[in-house]
VMD Tcl script that builds the backbone (N, CA, C; Angstrom):
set m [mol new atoms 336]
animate dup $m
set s [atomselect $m all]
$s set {name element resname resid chain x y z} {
  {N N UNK 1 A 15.570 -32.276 -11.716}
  {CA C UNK 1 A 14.980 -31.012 -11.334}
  {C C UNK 1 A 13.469 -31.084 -11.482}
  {N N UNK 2 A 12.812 -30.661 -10.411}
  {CA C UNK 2 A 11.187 -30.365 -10.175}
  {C C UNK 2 A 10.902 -28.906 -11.827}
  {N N UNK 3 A 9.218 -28.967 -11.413}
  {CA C UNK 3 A 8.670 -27.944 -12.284}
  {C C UNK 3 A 9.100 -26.881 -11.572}
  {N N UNK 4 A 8.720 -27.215 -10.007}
  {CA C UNK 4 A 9.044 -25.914 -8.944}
  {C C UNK 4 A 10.463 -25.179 -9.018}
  {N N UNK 5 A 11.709 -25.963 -10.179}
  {CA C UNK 5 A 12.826 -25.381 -9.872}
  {C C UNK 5 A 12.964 -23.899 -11.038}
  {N N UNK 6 A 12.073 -24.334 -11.760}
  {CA C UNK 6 A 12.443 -23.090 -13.157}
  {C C UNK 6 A 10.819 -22.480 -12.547}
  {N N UNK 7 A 10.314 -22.446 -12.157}
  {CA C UNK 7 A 8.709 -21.572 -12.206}
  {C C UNK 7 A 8.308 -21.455 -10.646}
  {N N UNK 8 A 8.033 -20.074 -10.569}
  {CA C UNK 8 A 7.548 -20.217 -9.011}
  {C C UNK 8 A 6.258 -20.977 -8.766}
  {N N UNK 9 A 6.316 -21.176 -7.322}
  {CA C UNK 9 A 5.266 -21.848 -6.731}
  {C C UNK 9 A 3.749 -20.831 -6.263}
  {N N UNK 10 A 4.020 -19.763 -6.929}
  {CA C UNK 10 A 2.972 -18.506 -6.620}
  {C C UNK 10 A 3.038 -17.463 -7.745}
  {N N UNK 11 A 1.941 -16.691 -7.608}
  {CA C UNK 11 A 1.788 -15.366 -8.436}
  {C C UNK 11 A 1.512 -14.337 -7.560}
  {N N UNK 12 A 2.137 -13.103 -8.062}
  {CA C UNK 12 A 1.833 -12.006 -7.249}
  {C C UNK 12 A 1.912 -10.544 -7.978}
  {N N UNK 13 A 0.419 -10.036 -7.809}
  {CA C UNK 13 A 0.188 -9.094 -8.790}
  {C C UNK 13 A 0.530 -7.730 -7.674}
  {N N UNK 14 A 0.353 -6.389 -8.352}
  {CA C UNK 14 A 0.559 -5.314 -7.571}
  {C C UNK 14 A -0.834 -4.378 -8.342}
  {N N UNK 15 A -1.889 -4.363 -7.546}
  {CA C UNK 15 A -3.114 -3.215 -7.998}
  {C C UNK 15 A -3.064 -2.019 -7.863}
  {N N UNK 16 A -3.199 -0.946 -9.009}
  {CA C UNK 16 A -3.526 0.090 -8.676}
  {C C UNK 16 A -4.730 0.979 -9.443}
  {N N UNK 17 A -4.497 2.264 -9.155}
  {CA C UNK 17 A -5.958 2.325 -9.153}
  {C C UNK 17 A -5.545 4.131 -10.307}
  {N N UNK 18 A -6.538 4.300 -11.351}
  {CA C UNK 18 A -6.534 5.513 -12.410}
  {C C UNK 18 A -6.960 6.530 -11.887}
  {N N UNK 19 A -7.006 6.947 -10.187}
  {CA C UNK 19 A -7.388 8.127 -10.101}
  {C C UNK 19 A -6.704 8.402 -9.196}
  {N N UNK 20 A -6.699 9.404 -8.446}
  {CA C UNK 20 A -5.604 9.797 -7.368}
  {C C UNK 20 A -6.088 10.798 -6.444}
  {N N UNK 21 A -6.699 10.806 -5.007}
  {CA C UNK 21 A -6.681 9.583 -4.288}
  {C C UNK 21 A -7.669 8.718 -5.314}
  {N N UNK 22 A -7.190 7.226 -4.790}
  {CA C UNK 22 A -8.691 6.221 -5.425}
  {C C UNK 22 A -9.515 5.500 -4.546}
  {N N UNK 23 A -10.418 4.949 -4.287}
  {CA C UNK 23 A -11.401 4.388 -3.076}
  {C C UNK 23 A -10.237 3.504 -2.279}
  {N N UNK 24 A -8.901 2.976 -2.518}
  {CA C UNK 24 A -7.592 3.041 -1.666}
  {C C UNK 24 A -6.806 3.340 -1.998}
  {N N UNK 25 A -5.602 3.115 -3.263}
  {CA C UNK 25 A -4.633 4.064 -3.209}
  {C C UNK 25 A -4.727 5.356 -3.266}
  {N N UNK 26 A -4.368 5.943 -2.294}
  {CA C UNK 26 A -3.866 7.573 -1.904}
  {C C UNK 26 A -4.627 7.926 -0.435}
  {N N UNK 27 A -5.332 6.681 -0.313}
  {CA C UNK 27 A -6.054 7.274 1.013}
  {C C UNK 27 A -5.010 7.505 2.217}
  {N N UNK 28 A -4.973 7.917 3.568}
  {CA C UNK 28 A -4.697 7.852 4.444}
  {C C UNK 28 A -4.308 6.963 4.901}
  {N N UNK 29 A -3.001 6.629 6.031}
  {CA C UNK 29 A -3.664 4.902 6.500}
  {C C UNK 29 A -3.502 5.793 8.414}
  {N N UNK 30 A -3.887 5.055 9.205}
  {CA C UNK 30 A -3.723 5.588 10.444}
  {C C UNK 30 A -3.234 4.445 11.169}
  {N N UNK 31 A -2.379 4.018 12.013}
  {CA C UNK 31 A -2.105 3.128 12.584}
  {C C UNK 31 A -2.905 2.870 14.029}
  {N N UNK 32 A -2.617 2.200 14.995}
  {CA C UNK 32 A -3.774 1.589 15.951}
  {C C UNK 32 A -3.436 2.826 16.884}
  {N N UNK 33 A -2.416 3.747 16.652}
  {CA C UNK 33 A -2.876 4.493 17.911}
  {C C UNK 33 A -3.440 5.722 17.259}
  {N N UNK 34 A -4.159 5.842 16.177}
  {CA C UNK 34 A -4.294 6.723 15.601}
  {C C UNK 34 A -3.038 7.503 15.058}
  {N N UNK 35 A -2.455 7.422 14.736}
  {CA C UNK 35 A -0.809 8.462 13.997}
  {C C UNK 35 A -1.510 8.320 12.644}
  {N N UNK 36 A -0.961 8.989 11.722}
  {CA C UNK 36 A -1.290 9.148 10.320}
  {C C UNK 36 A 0.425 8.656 10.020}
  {N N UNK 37 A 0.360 7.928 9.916}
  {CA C UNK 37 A 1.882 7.062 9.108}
  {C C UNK 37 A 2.472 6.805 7.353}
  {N N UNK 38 A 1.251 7.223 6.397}
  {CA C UNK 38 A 1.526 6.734 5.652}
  {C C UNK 38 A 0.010 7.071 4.502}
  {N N UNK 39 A 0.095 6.942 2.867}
  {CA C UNK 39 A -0.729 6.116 2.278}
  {C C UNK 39 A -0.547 5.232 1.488}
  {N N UNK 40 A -1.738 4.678 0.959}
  {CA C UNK 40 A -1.613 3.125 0.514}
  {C C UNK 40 A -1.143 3.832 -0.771}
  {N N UNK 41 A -0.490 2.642 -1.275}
  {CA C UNK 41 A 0.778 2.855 -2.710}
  {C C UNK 41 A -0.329 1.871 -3.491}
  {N N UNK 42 A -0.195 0.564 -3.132}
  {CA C UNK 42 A -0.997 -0.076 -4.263}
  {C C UNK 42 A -1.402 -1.597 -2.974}
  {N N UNK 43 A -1.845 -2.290 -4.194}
  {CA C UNK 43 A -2.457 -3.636 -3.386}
  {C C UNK 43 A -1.896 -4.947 -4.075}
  {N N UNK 44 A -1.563 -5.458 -3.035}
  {CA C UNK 44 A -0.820 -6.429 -3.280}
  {C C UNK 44 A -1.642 -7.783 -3.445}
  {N N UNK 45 A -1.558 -8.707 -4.414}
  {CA C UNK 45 A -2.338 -9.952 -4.283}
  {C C UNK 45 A -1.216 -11.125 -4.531}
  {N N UNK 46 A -1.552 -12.232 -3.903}
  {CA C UNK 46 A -0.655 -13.206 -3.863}
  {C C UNK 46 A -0.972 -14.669 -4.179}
  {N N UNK 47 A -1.312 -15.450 -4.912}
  {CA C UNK 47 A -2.191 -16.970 -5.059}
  {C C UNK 47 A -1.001 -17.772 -5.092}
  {N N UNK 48 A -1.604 -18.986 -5.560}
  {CA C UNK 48 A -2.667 -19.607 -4.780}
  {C C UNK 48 A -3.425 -19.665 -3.468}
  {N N UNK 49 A -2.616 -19.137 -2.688}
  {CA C UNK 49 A -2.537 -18.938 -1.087}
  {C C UNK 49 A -3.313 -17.595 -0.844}
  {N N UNK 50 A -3.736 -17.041 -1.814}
  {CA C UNK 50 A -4.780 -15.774 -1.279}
  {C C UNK 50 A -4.338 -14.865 -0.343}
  {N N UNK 51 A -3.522 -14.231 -0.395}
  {CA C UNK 51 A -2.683 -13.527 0.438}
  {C C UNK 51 A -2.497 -12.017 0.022}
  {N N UNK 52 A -3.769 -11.333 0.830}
  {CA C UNK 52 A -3.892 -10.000 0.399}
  {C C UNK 52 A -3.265 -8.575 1.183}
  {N N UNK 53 A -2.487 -7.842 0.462}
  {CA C UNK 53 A -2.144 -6.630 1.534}
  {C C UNK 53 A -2.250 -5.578 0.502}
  {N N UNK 54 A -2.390 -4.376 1.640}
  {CA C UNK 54 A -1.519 -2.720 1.558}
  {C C UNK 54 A -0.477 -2.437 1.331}
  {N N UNK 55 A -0.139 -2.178 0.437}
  {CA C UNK 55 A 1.690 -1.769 0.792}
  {C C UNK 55 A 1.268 0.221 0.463}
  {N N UNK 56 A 1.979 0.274 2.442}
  {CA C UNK 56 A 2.514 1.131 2.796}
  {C C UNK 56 A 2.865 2.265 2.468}
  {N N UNK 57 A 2.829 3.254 1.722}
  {CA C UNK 57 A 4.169 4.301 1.650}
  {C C UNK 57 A 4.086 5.444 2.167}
  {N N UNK 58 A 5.278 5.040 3.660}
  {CA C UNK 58 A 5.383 6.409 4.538}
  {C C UNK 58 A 6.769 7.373 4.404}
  {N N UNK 59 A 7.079 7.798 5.055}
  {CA C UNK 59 A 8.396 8.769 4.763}
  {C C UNK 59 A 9.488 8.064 5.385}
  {N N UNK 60 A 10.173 7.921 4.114}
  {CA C UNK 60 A 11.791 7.039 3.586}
  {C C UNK 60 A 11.105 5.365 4.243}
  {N N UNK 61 A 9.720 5.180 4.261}
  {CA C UNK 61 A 9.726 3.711 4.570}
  {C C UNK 61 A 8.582 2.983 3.731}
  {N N UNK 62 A 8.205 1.930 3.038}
  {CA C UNK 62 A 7.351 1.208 2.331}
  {C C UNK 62 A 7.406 -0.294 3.173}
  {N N UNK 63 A 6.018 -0.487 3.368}
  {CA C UNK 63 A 6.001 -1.978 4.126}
  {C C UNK 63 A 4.514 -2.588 3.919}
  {N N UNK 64 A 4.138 -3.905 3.669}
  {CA C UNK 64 A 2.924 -4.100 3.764}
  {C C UNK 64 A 2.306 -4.500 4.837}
  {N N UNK 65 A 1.114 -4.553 4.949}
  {CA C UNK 65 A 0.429 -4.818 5.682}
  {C C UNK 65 A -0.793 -5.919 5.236}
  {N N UNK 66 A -0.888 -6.465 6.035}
  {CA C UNK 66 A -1.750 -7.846 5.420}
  {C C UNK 66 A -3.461 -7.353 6.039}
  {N N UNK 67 A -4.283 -7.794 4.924}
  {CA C UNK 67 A -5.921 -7.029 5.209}
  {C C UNK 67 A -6.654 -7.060 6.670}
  {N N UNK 68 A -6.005 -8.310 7.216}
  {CA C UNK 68 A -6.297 -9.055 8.517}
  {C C UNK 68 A -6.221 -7.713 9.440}
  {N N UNK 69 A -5.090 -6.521 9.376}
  {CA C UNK 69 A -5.144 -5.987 10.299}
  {C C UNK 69 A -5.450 -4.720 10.620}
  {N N UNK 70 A -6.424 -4.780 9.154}
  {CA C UNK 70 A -7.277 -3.005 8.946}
  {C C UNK 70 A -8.412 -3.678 9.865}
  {N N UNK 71 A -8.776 -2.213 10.586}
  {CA C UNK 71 A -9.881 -2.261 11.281}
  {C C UNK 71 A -10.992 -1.657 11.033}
  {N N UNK 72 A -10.998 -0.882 10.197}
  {CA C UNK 72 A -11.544 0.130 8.874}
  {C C UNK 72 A -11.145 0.762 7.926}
  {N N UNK 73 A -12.151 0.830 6.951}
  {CA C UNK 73 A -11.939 1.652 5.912}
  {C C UNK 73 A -13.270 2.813 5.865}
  {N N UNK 74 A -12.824 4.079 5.366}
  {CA C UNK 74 A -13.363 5.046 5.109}
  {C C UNK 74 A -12.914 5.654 4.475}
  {N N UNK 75 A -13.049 7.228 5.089}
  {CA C UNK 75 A -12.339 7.895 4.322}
  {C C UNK 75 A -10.776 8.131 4.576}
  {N N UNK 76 A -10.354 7.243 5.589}
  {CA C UNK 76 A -9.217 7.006 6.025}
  {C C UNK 76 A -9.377 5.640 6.211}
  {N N UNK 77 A -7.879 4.891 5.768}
  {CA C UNK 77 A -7.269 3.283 6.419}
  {C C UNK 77 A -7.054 3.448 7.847}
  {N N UNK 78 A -7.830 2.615 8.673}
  {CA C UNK 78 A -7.791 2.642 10.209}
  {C C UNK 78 A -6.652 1.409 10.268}
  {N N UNK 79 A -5.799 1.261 10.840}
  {CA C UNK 79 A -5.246 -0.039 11.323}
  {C C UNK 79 A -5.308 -0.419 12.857}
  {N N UNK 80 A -5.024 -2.258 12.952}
  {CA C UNK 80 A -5.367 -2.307 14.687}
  {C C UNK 80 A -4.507 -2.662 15.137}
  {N N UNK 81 A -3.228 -2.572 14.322}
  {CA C UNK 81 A -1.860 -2.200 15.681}
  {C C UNK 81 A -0.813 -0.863 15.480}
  {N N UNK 82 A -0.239 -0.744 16.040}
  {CA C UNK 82 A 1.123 0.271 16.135}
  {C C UNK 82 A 2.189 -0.050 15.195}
  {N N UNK 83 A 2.304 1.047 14.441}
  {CA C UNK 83 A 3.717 0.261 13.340}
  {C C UNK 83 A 4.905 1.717 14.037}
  {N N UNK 84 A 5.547 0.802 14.579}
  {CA C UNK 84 A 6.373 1.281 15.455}
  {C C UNK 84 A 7.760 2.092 14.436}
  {N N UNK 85 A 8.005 1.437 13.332}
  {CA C UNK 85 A 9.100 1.888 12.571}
  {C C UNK 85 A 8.644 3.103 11.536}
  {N N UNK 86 A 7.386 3.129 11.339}
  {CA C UNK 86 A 6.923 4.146 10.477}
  {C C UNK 86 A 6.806 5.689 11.206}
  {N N UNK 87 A 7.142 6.991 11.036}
  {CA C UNK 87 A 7.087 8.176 12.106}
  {C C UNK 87 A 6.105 8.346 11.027}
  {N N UNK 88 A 5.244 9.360 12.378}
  {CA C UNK 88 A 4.087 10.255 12.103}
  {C C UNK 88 A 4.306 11.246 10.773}
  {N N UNK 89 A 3.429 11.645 9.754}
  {CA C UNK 89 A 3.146 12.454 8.758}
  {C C UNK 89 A 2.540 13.173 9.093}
  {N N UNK 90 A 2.284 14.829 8.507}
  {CA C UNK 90 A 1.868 15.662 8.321}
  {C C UNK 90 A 0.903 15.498 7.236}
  {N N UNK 91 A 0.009 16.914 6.919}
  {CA C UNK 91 A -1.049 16.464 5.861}
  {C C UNK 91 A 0.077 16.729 4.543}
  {N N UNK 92 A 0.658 17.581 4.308}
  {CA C UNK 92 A 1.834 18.166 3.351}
  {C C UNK 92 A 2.399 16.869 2.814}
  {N N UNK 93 A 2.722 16.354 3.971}
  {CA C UNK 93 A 3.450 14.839 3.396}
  {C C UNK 93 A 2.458 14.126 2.552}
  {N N UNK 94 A 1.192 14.248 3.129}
  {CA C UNK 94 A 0.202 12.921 2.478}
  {C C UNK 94 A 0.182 13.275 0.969}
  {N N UNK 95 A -0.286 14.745 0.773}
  {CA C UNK 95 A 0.058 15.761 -0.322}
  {C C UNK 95 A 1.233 15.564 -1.516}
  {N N UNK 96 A 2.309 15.139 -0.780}
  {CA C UNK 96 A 3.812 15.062 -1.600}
  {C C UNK 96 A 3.971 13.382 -2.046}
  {N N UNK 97 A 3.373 12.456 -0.836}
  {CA C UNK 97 A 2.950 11.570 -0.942}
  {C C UNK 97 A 2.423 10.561 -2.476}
  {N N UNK 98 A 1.244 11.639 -2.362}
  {CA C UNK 98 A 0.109 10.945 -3.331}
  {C C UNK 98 A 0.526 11.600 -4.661}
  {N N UNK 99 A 1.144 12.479 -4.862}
  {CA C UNK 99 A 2.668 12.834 -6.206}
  {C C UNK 99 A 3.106 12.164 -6.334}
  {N N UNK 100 A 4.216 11.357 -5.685}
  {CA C UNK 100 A 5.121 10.547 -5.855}
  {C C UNK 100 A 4.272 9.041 -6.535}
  {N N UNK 101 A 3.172 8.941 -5.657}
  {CA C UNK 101 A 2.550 7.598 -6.389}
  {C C UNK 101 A 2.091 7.528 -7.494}
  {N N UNK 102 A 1.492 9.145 -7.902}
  {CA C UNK 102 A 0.904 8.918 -9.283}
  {C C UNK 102 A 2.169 9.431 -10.038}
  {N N UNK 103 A 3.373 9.732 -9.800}
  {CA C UNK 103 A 4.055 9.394 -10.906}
  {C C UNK 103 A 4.171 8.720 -11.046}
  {N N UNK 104 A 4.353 7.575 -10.325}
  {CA C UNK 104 A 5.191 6.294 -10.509}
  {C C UNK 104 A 3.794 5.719 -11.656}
  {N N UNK 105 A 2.726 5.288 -10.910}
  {CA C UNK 105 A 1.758 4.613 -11.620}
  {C C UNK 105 A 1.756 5.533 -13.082}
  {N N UNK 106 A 1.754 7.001 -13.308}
  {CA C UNK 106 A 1.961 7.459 -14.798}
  {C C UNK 106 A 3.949 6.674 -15.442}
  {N N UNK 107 A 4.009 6.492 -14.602}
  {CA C UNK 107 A 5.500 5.871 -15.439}
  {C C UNK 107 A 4.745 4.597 -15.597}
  {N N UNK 108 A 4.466 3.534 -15.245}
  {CA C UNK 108 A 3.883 2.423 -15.578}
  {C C UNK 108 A 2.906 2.103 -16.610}
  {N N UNK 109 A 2.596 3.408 -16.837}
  {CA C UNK 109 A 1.275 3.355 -17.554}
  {C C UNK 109 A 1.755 3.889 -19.242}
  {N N UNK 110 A 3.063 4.597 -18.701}
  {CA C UNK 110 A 3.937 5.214 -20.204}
  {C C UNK 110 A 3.696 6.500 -20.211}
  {N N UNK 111 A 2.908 7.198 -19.669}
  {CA C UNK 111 A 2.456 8.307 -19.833}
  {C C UNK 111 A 3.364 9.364 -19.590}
  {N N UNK 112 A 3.164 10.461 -19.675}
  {CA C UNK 112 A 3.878 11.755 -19.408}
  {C C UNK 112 A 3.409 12.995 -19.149}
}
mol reanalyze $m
mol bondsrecalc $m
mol representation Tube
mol addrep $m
């Protein structure tokens, strides 16, 4: 048996951020045709291979997206294609949204 059989061949962290919205998690994301689909949950990092994304969280769907295919950032995540499986959000959602994330990140954190 290799080293590679007991230890992965990568690391992969999940970032998030102590405020809510934060300069990205909780922002907006918009997909390439403009739809409001979703906001960013956290950030994904991946090495050796440097492999950076968004992960997603839209309604009943979470998916990442790799940095390659933001086309801006502001005060909204612009993206430059169509995510065809994600349906359009309301602002209410983004609202109920960015709840759900900072509980989760206050469960991670221990808090209450």
């Amino acid at each position: 048996m290799s080293k590679g059989d007991f230890f992965p061949s990568f690391t992969e962290a999940e970032l998030y951020e102590l405020t809510m919205p934060g300069r990205l998690i909780g922002k907006e994301v918009l997909d390439g045709s403009a739809r409001r689909i979703g906001i960013v949950r956290s950030v994904r990092i991946r090495l050796p291979d440097l492999k950076v994304e968004l992960v997603i969280k839209g309604l009943e769907i979470e998916f990442p997206v790799d940095v390659s295919n933001i086309s801006a950032v502001g005060t909204v995540i612009q993206l430059k294609n169509v995510i065809k499986e994600a349906e359009e959000i309301e602002i209410h959602d983004v609202v109920r949204l960015r709840k759900e994330v900072w509980e989760e990140i206050k469960t991670y954190l221990g808090s209450k």
